[in-house]
C-alpha positions as CSV (number, residue, x, y, z in Angstrom):
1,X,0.0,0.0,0.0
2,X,1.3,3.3,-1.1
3,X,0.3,6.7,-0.8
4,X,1.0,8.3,-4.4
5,X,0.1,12.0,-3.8
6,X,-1.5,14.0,-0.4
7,X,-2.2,17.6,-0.5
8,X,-4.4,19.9,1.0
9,X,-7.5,20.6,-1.4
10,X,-7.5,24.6,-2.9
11,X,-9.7,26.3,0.3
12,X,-7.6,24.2,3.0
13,X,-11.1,22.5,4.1
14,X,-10.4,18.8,3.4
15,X,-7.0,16.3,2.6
16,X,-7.0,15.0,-0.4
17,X,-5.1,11.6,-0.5
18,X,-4.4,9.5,-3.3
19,X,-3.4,5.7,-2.5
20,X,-2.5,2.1,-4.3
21,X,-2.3,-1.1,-3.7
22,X,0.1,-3.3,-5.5
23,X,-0.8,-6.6,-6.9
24,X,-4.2,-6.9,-5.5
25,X,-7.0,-7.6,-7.5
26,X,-10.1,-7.7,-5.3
27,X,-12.6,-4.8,-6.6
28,X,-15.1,-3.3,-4.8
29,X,-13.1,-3.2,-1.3
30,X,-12.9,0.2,0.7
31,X,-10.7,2.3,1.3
32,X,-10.6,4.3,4.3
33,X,-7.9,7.5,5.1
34,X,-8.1,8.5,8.7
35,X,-6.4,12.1,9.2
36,X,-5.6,12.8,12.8
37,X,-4.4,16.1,14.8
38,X,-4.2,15.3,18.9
39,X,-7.6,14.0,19.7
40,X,-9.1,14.9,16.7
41,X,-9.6,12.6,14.0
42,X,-11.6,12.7,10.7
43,X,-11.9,10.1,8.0
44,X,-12.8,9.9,4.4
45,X,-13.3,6.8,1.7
46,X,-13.7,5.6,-1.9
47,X,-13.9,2.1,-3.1
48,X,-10.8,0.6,-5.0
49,X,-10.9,-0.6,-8.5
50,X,-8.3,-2.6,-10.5
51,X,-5.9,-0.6,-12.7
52,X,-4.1,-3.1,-14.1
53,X,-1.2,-3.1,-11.7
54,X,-3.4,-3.0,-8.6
55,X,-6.1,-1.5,-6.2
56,X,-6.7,2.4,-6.9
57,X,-8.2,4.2,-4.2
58,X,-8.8,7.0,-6.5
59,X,-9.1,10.2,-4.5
60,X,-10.1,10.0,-1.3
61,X,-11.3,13.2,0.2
62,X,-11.2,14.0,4.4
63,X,-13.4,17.2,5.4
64,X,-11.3,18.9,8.4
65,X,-13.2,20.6,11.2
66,X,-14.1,23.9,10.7
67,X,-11.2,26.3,12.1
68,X,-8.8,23.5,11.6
69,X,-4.8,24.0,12.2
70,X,-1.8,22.4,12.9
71,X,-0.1,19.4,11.4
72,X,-2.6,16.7,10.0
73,X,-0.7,13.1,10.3
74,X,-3.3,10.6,7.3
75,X,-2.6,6.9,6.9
76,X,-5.0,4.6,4.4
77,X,-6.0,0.9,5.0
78,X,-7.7,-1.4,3.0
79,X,-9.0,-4.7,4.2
80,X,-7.6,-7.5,1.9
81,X,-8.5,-10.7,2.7
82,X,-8.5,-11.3,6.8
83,X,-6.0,-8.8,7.1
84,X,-6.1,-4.9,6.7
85,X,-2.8,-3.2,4.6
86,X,-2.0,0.3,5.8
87,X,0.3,2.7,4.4
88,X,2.9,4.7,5.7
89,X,1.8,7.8,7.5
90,X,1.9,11.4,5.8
91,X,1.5,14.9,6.8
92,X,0.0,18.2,6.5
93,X,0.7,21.2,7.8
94,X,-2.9,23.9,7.5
């Protein structure tokens, strides 16, 4: 699992994460991004389709509090099988 792009989207309300999953092929799973900041956590999802090379999670779009600041810290996971894959963790600074 790999995040391939993570920015904030153009009026800083929501991250908007991009993610994929290597050699799967199981459609129709969902992806979940969890963005966190202390206590504070928000999530977004899509459901993953094959590309050819894998799962795409498309873009996956987390709504951020109103008034939000700090440093946002987002990680994806998929379910695959009886196991869940999670990326590596990234981060965004509002």
């Amino acid at each position: 699992m790999v995040i391939t792009g993570h920015q904030l989207n153009a009026d800083r309300t929501a991250i908007e994460v991009i993610a994929l999953v290597l050699g799967s092929t199981r459609e129709g799973v969902t992806c979940t991004a969890a963005s966190t900041n202390g206590a504070q956590t928000v999530n977004g999802s899509s459901t993953a389709v094959f590309d050819g090379r894998g799962l795409s999670c498309g873009m996956i779009r987390v709504p951020l509090p109103a008034g939000a600041t700090g440093e946002w810290s987002t990680r994806v996971a998929v379910p695959i099988g009886t196991s869940t894959v999670r990326s590596a963790v990234v981060t965004d600074r509002l």
